[in-house]
PyMOL Python script that loads the backbone (N, CA, C, O; Angstrom):
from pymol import cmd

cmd.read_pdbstr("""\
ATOM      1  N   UNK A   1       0.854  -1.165   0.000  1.00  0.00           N
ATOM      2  CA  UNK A   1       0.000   0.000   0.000  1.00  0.00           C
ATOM      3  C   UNK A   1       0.901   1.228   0.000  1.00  0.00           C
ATOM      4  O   UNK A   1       1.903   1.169   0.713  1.00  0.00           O
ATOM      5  N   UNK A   2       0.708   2.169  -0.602  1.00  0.00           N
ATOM      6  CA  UNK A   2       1.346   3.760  -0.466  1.00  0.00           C
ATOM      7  C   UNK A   2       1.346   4.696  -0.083  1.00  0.00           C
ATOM      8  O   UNK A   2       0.337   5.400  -0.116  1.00  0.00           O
ATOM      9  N   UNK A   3       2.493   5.089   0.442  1.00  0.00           N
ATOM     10  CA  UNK A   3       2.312   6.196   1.661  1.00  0.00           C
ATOM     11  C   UNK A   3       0.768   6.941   1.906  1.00  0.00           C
ATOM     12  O   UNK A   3      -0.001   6.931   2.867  1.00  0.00           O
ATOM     13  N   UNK A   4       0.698   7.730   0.250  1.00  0.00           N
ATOM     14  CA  UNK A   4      -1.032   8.505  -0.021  1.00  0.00           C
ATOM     15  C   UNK A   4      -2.244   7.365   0.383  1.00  0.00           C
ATOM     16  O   UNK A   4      -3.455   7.588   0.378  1.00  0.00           O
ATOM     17  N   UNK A   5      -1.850   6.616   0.586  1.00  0.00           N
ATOM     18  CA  UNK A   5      -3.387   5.461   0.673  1.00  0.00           C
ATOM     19  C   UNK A   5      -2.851   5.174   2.229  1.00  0.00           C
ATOM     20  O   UNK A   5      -3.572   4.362   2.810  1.00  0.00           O
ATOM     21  N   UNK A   6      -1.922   5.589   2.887  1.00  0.00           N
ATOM     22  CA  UNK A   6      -2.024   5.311   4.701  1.00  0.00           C
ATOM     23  C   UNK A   6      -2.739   6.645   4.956  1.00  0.00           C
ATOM     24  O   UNK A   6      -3.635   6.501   5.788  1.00  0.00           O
ATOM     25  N   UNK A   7      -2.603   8.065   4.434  1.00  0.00           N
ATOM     26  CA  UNK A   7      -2.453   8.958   4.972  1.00  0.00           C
ATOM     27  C   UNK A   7      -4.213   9.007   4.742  1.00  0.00           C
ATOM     28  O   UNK A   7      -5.022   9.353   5.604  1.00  0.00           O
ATOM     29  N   UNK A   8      -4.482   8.629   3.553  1.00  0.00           N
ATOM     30  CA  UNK A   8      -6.272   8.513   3.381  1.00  0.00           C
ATOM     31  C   UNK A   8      -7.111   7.555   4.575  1.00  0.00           C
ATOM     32  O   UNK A   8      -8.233   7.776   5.031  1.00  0.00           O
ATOM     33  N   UNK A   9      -6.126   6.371   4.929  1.00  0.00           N
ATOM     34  CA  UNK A   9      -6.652   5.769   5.865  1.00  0.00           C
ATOM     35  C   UNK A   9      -6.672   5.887   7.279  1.00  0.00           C
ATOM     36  O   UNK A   9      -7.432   5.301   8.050  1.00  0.00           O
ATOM     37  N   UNK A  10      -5.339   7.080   7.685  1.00  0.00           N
ATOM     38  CA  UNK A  10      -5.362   7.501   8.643  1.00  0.00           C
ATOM     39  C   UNK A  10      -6.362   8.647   8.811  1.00  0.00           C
ATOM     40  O   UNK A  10      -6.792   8.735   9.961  1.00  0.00           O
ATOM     41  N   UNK A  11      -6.888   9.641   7.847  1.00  0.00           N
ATOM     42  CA  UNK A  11      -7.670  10.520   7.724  1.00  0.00           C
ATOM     43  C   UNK A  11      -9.283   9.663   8.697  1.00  0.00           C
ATOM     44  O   UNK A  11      -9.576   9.840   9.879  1.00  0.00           O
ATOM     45  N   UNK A  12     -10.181   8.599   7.463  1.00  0.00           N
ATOM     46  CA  UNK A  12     -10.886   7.785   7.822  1.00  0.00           C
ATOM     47  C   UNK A  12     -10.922   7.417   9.307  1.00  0.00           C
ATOM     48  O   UNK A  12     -11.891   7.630  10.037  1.00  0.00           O
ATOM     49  N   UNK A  13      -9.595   6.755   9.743  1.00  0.00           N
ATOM     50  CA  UNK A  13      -9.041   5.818  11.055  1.00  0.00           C
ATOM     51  C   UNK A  13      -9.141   7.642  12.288  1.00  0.00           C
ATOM     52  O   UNK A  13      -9.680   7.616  13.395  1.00  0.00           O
ATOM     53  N   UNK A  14      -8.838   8.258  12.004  1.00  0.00           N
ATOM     54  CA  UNK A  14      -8.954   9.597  12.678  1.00  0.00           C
ATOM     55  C   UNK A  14     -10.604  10.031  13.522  1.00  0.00           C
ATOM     56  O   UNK A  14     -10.816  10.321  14.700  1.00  0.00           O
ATOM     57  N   UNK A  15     -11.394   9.938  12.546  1.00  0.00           N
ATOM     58  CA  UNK A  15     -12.630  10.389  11.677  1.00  0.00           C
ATOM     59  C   UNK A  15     -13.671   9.161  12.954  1.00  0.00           C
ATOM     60  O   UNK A  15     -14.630   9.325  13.709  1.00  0.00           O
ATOM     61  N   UNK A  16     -12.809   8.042  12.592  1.00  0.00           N
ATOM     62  CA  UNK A  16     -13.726   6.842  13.371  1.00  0.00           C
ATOM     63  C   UNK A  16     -13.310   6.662  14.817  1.00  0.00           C
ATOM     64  O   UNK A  16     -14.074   6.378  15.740  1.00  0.00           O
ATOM     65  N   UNK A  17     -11.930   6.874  14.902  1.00  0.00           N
ATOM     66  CA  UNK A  17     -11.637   7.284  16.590  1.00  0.00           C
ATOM     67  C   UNK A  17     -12.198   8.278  17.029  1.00  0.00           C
ATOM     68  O   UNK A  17     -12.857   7.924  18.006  1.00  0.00           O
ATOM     69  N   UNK A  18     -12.327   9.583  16.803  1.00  0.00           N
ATOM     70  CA  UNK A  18     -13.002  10.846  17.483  1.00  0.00           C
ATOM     71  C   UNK A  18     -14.780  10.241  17.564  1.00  0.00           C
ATOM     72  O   UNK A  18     -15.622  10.586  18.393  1.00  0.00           O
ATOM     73  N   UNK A  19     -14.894   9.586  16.798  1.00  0.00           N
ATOM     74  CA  UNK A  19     -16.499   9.306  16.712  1.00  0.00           C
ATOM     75  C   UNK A  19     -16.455   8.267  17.883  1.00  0.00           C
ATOM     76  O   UNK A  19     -17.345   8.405  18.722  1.00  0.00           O
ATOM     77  N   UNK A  20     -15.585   7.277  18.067  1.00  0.00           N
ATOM     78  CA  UNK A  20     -15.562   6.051  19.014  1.00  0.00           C
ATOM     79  C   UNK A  20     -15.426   6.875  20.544  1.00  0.00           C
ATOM     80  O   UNK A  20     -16.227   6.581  21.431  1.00  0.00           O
ATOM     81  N   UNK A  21     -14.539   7.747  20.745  1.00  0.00           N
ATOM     82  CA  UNK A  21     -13.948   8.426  21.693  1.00  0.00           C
ATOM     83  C   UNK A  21     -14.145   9.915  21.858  1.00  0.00           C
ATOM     84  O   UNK A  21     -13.234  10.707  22.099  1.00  0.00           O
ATOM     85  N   UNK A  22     -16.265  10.425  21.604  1.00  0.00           N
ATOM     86  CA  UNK A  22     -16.093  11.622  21.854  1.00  0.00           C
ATOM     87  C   UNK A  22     -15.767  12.494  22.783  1.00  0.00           C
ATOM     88  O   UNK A  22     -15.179  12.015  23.753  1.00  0.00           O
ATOM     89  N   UNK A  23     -15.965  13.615  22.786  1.00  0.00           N
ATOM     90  CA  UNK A  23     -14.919  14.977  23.526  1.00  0.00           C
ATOM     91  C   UNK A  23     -14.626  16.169  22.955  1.00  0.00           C
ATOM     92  O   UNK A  23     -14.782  16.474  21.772  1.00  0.00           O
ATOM     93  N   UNK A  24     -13.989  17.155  24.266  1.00  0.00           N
ATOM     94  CA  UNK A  24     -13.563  18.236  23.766  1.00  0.00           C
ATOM     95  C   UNK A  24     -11.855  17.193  23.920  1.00  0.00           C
ATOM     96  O   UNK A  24     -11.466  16.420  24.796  1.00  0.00           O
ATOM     97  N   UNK A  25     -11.264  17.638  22.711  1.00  0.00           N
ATOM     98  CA  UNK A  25      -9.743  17.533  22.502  1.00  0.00           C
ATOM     99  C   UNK A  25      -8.959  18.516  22.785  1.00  0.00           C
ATOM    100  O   UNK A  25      -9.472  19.594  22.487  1.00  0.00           O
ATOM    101  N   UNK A  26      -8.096  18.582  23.163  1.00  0.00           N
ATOM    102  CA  UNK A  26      -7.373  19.672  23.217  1.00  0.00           C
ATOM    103  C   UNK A  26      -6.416  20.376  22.251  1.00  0.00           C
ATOM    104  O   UNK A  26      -5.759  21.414  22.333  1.00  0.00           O
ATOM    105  N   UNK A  27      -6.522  19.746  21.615  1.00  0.00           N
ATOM    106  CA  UNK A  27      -5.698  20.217  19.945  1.00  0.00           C
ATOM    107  C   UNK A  27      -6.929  20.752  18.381  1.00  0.00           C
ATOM    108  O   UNK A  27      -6.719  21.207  17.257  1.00  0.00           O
ATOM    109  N   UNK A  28      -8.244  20.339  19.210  1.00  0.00           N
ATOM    110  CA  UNK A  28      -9.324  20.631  18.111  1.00  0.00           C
ATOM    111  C   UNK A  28      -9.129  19.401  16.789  1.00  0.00           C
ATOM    112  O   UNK A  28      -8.272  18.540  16.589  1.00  0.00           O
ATOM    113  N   UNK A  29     -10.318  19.795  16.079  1.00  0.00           N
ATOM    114  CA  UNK A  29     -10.220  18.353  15.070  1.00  0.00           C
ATOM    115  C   UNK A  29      -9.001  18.938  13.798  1.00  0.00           C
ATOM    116  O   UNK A  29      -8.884  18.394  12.700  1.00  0.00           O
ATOM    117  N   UNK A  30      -8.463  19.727  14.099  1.00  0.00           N
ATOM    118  CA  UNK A  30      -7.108  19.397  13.018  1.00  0.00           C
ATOM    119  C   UNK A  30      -5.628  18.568  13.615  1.00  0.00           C
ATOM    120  O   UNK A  30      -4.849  18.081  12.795  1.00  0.00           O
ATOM    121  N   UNK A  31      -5.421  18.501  14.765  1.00  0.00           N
ATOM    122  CA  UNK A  31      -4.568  17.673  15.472  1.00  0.00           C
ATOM    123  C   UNK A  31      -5.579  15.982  15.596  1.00  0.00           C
ATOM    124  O   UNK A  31      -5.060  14.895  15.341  1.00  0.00           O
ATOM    125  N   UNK A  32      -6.865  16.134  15.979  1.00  0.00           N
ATOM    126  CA  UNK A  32      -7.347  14.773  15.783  1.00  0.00           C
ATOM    127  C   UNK A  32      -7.213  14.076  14.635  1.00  0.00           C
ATOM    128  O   UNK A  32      -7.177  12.847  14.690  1.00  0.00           O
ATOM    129  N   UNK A  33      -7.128  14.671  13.559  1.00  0.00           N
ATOM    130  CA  UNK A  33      -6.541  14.585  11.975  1.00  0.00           C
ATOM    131  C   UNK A  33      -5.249  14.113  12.166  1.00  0.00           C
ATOM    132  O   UNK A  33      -5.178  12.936  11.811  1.00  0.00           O
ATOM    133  N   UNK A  34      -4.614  14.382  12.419  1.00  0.00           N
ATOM    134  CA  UNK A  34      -2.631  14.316  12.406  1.00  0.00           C
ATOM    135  C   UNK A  34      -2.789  12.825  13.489  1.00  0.00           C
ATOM    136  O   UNK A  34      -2.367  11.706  13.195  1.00  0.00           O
ATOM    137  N   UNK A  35      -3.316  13.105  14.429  1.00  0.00           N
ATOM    138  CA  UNK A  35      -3.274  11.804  15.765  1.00  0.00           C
ATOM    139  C   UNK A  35      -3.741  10.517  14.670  1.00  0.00           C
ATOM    140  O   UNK A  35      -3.193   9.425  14.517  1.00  0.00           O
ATOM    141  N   UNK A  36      -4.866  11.037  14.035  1.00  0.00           N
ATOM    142  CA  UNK A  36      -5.265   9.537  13.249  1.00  0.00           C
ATOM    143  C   UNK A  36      -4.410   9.065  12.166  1.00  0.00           C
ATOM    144  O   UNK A  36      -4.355   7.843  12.027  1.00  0.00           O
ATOM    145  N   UNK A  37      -3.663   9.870  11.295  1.00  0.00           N
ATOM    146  CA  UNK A  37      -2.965   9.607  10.550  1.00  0.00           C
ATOM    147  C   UNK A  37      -1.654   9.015  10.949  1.00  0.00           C
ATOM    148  O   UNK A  37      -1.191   8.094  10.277  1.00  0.00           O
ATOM    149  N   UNK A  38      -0.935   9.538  12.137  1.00  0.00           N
ATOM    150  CA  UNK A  38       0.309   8.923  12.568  1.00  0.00           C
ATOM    151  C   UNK A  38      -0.449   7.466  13.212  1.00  0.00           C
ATOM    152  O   UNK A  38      -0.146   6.319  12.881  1.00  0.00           O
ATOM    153  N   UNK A  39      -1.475   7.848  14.183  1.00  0.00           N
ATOM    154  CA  UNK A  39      -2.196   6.449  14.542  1.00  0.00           C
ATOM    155  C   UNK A  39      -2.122   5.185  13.549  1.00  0.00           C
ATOM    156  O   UNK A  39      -1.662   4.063  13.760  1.00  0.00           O
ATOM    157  N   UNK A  40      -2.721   5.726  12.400  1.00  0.00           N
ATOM    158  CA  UNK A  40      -2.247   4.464  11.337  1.00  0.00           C
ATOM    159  C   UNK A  40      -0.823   3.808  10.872  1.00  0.00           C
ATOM    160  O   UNK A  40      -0.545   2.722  10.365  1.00  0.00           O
ATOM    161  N   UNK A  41      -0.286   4.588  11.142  1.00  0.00           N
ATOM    162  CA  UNK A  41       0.945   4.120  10.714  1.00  0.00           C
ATOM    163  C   UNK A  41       1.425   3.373  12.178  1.00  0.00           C
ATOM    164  O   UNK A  41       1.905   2.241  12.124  1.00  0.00           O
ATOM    165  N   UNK A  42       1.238   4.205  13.733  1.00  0.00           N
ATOM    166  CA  UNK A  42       2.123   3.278  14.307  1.00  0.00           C
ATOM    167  C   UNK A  42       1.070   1.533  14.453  1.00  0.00           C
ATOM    168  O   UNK A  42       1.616   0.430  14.481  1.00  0.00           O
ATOM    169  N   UNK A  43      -0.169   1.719  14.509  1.00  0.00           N
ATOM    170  CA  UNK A  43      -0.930   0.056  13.950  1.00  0.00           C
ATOM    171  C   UNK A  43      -0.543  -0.391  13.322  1.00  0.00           C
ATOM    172  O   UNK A  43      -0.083  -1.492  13.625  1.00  0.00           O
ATOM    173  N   UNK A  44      -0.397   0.149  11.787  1.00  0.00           N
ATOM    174  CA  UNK A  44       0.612  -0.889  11.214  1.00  0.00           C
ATOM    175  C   UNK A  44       1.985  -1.362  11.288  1.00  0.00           C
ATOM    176  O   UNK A  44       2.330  -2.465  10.864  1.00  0.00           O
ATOM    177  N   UNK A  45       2.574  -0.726  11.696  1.00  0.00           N
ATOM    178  CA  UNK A  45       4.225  -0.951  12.168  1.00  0.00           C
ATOM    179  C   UNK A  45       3.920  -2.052  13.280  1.00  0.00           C
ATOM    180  O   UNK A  45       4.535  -3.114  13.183  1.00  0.00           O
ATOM    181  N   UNK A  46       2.972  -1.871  14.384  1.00  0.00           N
ATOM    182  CA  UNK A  46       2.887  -2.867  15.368  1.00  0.00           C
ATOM    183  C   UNK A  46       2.174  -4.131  15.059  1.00  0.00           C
ATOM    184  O   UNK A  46       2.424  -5.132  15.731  1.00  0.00           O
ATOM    185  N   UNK A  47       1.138  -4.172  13.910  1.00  0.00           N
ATOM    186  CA  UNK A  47       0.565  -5.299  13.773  1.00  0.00           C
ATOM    187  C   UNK A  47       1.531  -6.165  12.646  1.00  0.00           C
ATOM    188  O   UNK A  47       1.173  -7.309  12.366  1.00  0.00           O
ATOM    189  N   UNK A  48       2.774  -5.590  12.001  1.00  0.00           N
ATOM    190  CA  UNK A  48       3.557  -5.713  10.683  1.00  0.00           C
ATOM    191  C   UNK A  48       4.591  -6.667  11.851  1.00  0.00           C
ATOM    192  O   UNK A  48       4.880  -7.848  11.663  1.00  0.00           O
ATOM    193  N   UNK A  49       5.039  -5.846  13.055  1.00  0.00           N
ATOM    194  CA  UNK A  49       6.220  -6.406  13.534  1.00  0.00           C
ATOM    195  C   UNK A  49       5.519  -6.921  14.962  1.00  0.00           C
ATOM    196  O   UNK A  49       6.231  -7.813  15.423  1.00  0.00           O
ATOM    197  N   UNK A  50       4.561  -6.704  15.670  1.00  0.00           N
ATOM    198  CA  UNK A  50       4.834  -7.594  16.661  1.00  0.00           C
ATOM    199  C   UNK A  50       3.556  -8.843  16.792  1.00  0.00           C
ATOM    200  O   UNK A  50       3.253  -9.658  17.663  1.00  0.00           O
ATOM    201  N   UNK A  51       3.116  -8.554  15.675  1.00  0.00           N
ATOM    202  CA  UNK A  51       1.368  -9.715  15.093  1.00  0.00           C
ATOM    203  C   UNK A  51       2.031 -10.704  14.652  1.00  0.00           C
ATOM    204  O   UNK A  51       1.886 -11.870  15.019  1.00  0.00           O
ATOM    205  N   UNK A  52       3.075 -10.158  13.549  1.00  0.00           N
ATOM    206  CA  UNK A  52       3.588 -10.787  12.010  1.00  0.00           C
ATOM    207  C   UNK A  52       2.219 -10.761  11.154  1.00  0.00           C
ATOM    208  O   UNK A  52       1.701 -11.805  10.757  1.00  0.00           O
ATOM    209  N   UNK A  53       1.657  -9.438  10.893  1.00  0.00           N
ATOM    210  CA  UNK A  53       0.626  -9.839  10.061  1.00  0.00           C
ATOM    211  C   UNK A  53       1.131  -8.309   9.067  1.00  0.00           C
ATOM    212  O   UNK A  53       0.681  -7.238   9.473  1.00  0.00           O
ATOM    213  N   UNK A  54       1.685  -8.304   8.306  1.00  0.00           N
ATOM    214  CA  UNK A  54       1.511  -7.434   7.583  1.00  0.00           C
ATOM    215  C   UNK A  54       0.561  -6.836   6.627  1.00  0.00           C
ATOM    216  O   UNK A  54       0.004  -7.715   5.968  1.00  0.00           O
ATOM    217  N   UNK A  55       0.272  -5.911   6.395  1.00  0.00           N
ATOM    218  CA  UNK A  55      -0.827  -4.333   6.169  1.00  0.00           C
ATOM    219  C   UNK A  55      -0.543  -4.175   5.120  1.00  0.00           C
ATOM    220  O   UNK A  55      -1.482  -3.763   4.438  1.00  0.00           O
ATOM    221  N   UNK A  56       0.274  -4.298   4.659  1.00  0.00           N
ATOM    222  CA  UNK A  56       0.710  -3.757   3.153  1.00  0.00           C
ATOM    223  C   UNK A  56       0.168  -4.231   1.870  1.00  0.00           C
ATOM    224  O   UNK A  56       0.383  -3.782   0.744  1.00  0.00           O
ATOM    225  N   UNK A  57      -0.764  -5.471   2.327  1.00  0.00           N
ATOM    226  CA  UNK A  57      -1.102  -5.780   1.136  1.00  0.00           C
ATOM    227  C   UNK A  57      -2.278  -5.408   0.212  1.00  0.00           C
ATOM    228  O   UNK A  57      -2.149  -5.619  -0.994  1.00  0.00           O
ATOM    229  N   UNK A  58      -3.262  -4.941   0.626  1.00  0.00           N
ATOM    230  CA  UNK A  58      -4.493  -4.041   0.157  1.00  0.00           C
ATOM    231  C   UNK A  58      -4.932  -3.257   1.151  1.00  0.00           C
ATOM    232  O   UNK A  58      -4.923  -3.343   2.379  1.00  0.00           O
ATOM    233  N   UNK A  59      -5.388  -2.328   0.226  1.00  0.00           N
ATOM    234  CA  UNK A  59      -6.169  -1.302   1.119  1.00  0.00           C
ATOM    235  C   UNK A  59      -7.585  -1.413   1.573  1.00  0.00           C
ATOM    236  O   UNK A  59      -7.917  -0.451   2.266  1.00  0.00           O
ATOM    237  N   UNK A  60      -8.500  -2.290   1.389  1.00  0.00           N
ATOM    238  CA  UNK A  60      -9.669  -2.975   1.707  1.00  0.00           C
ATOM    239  C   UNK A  60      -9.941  -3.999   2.822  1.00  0.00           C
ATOM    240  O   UNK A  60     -11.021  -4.471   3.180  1.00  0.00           O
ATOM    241  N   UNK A  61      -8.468  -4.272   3.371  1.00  0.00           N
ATOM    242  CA  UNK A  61      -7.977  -5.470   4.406  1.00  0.00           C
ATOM    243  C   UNK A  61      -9.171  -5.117   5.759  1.00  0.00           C
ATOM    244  O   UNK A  61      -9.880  -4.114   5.847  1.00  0.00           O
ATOM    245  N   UNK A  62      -9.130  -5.798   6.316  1.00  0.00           N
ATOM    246  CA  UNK A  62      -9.820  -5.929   7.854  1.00  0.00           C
ATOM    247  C   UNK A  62      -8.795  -5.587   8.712  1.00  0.00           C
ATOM    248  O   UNK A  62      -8.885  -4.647   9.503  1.00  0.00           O
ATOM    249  N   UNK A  63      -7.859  -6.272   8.606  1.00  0.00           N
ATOM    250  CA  UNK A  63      -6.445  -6.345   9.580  1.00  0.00           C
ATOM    251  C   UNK A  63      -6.346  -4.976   9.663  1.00  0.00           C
ATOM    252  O   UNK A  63      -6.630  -4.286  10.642  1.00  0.00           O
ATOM    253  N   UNK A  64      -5.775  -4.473   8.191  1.00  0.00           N
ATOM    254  CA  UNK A  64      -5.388  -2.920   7.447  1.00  0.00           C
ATOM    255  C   UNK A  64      -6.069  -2.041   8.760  1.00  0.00           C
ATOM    256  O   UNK A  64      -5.524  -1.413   9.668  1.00  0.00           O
ATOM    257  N   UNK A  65      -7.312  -2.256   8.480  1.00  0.00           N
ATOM    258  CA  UNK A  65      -8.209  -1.200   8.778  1.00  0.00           C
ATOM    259  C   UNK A  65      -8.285  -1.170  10.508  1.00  0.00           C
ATOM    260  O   UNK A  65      -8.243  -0.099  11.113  1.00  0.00           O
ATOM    261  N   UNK A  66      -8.399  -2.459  11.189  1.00  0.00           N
ATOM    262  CA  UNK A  66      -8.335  -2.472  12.561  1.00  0.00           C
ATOM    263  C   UNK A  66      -6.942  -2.248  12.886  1.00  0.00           C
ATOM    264  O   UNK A  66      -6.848  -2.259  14.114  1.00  0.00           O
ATOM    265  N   UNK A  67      -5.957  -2.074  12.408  1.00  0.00           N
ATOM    266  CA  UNK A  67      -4.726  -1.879  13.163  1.00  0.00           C
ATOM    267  C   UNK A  67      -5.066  -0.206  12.716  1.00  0.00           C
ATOM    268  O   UNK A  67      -5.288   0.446  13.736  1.00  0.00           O
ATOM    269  N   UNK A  68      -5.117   0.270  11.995  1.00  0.00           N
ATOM    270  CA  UNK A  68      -5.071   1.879  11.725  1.00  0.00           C
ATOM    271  C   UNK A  68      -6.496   2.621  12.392  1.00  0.00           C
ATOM    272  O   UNK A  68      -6.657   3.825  12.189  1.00  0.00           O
ATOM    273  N   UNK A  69      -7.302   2.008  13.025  1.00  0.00           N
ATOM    274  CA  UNK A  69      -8.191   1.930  13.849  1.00  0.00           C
ATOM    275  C   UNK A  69      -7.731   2.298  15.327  1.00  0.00           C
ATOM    276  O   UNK A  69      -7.698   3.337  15.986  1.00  0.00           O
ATOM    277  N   UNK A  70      -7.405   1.026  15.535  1.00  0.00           N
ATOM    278  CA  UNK A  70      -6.502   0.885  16.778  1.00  0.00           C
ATOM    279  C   UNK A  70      -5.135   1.568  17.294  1.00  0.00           C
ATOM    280  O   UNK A  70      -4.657   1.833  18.398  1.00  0.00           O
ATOM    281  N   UNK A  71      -4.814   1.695  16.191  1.00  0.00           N
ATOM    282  CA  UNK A  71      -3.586   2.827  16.345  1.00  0.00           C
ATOM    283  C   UNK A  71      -3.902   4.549  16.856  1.00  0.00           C
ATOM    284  O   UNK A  71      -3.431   5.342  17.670  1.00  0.00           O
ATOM    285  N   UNK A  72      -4.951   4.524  15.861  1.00  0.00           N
ATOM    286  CA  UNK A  72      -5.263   6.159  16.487  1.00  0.00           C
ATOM    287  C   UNK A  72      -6.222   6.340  17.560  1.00  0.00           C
ATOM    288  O   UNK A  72      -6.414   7.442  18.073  1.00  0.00           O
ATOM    289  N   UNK A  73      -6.735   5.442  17.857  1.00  0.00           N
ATOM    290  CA  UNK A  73      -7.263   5.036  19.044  1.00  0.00           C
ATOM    291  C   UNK A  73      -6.716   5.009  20.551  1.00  0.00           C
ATOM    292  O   UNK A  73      -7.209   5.269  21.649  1.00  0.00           O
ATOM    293  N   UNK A  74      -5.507   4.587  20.107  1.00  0.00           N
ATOM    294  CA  UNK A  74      -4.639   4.403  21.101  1.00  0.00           C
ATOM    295  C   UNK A  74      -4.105   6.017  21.749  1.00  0.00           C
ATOM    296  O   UNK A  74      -4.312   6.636  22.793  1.00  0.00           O
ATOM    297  N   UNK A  75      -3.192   6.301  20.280  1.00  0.00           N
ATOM    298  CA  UNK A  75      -2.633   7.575  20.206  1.00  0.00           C
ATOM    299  C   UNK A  75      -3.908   8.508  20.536  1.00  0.00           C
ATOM    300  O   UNK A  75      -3.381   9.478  21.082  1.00  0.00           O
ATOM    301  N   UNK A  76      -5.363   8.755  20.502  1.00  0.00           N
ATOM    302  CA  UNK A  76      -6.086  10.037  20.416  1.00  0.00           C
ATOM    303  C   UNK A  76      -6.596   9.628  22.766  1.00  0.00           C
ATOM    304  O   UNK A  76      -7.212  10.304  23.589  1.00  0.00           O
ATOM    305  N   UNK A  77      -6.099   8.660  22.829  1.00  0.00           N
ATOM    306  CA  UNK A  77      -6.071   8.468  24.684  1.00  0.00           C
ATOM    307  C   UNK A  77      -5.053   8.802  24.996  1.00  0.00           C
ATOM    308  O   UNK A  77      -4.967   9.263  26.134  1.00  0.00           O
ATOM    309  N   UNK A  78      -4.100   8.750  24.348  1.00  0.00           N
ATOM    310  CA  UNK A  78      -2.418   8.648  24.655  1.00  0.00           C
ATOM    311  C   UNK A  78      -2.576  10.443  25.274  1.00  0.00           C
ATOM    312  O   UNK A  78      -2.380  10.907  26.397  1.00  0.00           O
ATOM    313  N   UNK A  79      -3.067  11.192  23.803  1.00  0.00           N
ATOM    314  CA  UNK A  79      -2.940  12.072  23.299  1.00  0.00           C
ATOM    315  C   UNK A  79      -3.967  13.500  24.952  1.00  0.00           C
ATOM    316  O   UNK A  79      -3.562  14.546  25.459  1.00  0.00           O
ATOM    317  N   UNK A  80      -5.065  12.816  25.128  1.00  0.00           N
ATOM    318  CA  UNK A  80      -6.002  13.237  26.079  1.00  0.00           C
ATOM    319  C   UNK A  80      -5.269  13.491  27.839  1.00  0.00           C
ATOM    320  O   UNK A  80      -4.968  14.489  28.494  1.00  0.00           O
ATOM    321  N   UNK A  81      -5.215  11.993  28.081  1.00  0.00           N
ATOM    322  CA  UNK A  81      -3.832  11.702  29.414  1.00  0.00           C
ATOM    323  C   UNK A  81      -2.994  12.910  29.133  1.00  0.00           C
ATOM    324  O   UNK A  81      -3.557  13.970  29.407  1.00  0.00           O
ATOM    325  N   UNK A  82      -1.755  13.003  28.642  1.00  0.00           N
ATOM    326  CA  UNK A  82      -1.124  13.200  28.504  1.00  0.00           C
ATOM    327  C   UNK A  82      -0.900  15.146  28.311  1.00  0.00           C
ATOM    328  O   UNK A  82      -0.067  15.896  28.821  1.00  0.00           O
ATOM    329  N   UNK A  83      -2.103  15.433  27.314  1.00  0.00           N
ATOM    330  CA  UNK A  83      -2.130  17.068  27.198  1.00  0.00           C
ATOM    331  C   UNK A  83      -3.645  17.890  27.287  1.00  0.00           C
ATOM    332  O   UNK A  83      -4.017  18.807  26.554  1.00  0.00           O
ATOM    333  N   UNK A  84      -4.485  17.176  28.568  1.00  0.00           N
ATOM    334  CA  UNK A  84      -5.369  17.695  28.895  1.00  0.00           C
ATOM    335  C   UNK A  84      -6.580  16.868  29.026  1.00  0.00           C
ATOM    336  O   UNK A  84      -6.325  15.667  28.930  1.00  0.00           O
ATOM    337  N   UNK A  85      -7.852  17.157  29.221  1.00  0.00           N
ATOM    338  CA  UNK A  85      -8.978  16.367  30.129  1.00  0.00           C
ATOM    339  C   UNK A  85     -10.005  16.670  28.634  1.00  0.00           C
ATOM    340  O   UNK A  85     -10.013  17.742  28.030  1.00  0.00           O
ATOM    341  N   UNK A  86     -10.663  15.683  28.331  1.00  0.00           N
ATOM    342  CA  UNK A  86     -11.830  15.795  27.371  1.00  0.00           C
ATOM    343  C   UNK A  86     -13.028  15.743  28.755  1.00  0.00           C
ATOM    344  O   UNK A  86     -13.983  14.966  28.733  1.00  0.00           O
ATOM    345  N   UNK A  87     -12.883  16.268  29.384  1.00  0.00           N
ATOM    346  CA  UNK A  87     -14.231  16.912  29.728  1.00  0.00           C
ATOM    347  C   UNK A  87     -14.012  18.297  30.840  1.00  0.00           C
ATOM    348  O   UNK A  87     -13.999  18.228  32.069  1.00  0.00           O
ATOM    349  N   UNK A  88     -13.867  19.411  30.075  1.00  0.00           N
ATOM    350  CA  UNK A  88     -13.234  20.517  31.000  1.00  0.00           C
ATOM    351  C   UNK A  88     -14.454  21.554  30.578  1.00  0.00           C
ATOM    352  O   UNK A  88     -14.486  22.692  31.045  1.00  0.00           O
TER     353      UNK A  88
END
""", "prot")
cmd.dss("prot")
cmd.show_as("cartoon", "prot")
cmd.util.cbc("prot")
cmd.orient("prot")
């Protein structure tokens, strides 16, 4: 898959975490944008190297989509903890 088709799926993967995990953010929805997009990438790096299931092979995958899911998922809690309270 190519870089432009993570960054579309991190967009999506962004889009579906803020919806899974609403709130006020503290970066507003253009950093929830950036959180989902790096989110995808570190899911796939972790489901590529510590699953052994690699992502790379279509962009329609299940795997694909729940690791870049899960990734910004992770990162948009990481993100809350860390630089402020979604409910202030």
């Amino acid at each position: 898959m190519s870089f432009v088709a993570w960054i579309v799926l991190g967009l999506v993967a962004g889009a579906l975490a803020k919806f899974l995990l609403p709130g006020r953010d503290p970066g507003g929805p253009v950093v929830t944008t950036l959180i989902g997009i790096a989110g995808s990438f570190v899911g796939g790096w972790i489901s590529a190297t510590f699953l052994h299931r690699p992502v790379t092979a279509h962009f329609f995958d299940l795997a694909t989509w729940a690791s870049a899911i899960g990734g910004a998922l992770v990162l948009l809690v990481l993100f809350r903890i860390f630089f402020g309270h979604s409910r202030s």
